[in-house]
C-alpha positions in Angstrom: 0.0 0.0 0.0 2.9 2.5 0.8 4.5 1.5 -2.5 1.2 2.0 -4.3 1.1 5.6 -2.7 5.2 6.6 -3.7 4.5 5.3 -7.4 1.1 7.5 -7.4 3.3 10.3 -5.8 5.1 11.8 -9.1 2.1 11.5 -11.2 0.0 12.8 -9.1 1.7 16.0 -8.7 3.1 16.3 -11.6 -0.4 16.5 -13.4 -1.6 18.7 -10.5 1.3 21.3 -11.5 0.9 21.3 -15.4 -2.9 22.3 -14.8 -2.6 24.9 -11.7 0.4 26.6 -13.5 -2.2 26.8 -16.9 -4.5 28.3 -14.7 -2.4 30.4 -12.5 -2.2 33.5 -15.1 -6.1 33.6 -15.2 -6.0 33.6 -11.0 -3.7 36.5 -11.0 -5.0 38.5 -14.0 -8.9 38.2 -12.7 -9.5 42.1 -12.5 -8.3 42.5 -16.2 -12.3 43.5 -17.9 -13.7 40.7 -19.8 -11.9 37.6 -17.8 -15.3 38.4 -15.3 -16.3 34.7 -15.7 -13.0 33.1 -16.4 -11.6 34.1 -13.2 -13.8 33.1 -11.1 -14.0 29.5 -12.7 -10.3 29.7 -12.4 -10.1 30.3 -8.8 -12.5 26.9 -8.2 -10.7 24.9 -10.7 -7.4 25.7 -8.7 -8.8 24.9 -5.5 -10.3 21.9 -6.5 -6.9 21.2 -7.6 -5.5 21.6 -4.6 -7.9 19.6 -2.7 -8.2 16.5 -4.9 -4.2 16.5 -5.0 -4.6 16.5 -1.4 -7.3 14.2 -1.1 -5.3 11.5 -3.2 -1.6 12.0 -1.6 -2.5 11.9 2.1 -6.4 10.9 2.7 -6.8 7.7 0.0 -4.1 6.0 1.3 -4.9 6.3 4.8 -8.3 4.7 4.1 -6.6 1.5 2.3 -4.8 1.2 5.6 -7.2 1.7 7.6 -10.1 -0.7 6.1 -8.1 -3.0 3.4 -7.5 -6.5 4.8 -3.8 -7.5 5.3 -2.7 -10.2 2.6 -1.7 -12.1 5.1 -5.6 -12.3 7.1 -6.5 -12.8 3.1 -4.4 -15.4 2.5 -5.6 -17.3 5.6 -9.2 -17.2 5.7 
């Protein structure tokens, strides 16, 4: 399981990065007139990066350890 989360690790935030740094330019630009609806969906889509990242680097992989059966307990019963 702690493997599984170190492979995930690179992707994970690699992908994460490409997209936020696409978006970053709208985020800091939002007062600029006629980016009135693109910076405001580029402020959730950032956090919602930030939060899924999140989510999938620290929280997923505490729930496989916390409610996935050992191989071991598999193996036996």
């Amino acid at each position: 399981m702690l493997r599984g989360a170190r492979e995930r690790l690179s992707p994970i935030l690699m992908t994460a990065l490409a997209a936020g740094l696409a978006v970053l330019p709208l985020v800091i630009m939002g007062d600029i007139p006629g980016h009135e609806i693109e910076h405001p969906l580029a402020v959730v889509v950032l956090g919602g990066l930030f939060t899924s990242t999140l989510l999938n680097l620290f929280v997923t992989p505490s729930l496989y350890l916390r409610f996935a059966k050992r191989r071991r307990d598999r193996v036996t019963a």
